[in-house]
C-alpha positions in Angstrom: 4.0 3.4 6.0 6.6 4.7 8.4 9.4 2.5 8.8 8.8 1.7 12.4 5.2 0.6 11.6 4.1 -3.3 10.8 1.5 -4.7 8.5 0.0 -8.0 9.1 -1.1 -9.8 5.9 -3.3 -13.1 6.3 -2.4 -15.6 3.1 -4.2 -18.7 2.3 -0.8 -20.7 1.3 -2.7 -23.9 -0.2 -5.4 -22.2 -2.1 -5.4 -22.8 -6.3 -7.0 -20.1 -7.1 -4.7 -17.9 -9.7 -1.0 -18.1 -10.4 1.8 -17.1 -8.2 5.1 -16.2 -9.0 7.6 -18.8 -7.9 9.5 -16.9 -5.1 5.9 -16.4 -3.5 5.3 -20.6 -3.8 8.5 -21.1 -2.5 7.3 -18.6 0.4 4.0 -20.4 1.3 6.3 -24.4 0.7 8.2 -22.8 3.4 5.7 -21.5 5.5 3.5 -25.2 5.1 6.3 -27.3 5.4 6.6 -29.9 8.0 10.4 -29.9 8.5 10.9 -25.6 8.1 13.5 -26.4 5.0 13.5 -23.5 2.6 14.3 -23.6 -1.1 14.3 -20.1 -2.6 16.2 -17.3 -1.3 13.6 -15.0 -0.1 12.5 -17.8 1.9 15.4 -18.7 3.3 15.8 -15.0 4.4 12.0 -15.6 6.1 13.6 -18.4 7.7 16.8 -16.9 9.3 14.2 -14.0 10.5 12.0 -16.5 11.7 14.5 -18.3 14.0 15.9 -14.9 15.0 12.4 -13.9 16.1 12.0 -17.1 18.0 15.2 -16.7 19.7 14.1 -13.3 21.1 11.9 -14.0 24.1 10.8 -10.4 24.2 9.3 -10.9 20.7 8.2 -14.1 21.3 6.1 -12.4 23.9 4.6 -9.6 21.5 3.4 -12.2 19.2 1.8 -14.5 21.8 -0.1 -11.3 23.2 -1.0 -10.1 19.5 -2.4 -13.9 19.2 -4.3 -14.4 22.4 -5.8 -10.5 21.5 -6.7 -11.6 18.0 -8.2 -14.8 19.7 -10.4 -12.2 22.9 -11.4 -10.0 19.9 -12.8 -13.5 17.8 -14.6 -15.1 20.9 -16.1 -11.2 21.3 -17.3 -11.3 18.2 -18.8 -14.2 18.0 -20.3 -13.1 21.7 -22.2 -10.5 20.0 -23.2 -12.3 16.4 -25.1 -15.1 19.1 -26.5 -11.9 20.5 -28.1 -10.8 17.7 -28.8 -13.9 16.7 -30.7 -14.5 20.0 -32.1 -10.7 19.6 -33.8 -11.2 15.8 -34.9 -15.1 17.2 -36.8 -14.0 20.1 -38.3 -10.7 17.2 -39.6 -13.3 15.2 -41.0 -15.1 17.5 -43.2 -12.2 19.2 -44.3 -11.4 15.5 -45.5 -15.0 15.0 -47.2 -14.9 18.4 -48.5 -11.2 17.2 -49.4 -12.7 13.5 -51.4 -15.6 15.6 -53.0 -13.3 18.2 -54.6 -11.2 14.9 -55.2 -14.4 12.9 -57.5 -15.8 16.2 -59.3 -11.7 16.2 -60.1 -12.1 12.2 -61.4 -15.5 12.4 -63.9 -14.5 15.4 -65.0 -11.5 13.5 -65.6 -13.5 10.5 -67.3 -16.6 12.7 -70.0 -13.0 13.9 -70.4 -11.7 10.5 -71.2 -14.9 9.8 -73.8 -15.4 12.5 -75.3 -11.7 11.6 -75.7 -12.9 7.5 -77.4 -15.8 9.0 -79.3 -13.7 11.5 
């Protein structure tokens, strides 16, 4: 990764799956807290970048745009998901309408084999 280039990592801070170390913990009770306090070092870095970032309006910016994006590209999605849903709905339903259609043609030509047998 070049230095100029950012990574965004998703975490699920209150999960219990696994073991963590106790910097990372300290992290995600950081992170999860209600009054931002920070306990371990590393977090306390997080924090001081944190206010830093929020004090830069220009950043402030590039993560509201990066949010709202992320938030177009989910409601896009989910757009096309209901499309395809809609899509393989209205399949099955001209296959049960086809399945019927054939189902009414086999029972006539059994009702006139019938009627030949009884002749």
């Amino acid at each position: 990764m070049l230095p100029w280039e950012q990574r965004i990592r998703f975490f699920n801070t209150v999960g219990v799956k696994g073991s963590i170390s106790k910097e990372l913990q300290a992290v995600f009770d950081y992170i999860t807290s209600d009054d931002g306090e920070a306990e371990d070092r590393f977090a306390k870095k997080l924090k001081e970048m944190v206010t830093e970032i929020n004090a830069d309006a220009e950043r402030i910016g590039v993560v509201m745009t990066f949010e709202e994006e992320l938030q177009h590209e989910l409601r896009h999605n989910d757009s096309i998901w209901k499309r395809r849903l809609d899509e393989k709905e209205a399949q099955l339903h001209d296959q049960a309408q086809l399945i019927e259609k054939k189902e009414g043609i086999i029972a006539d030509l059994q009702s006139q084999i019938e009627a030949l047998k009884k002749g």
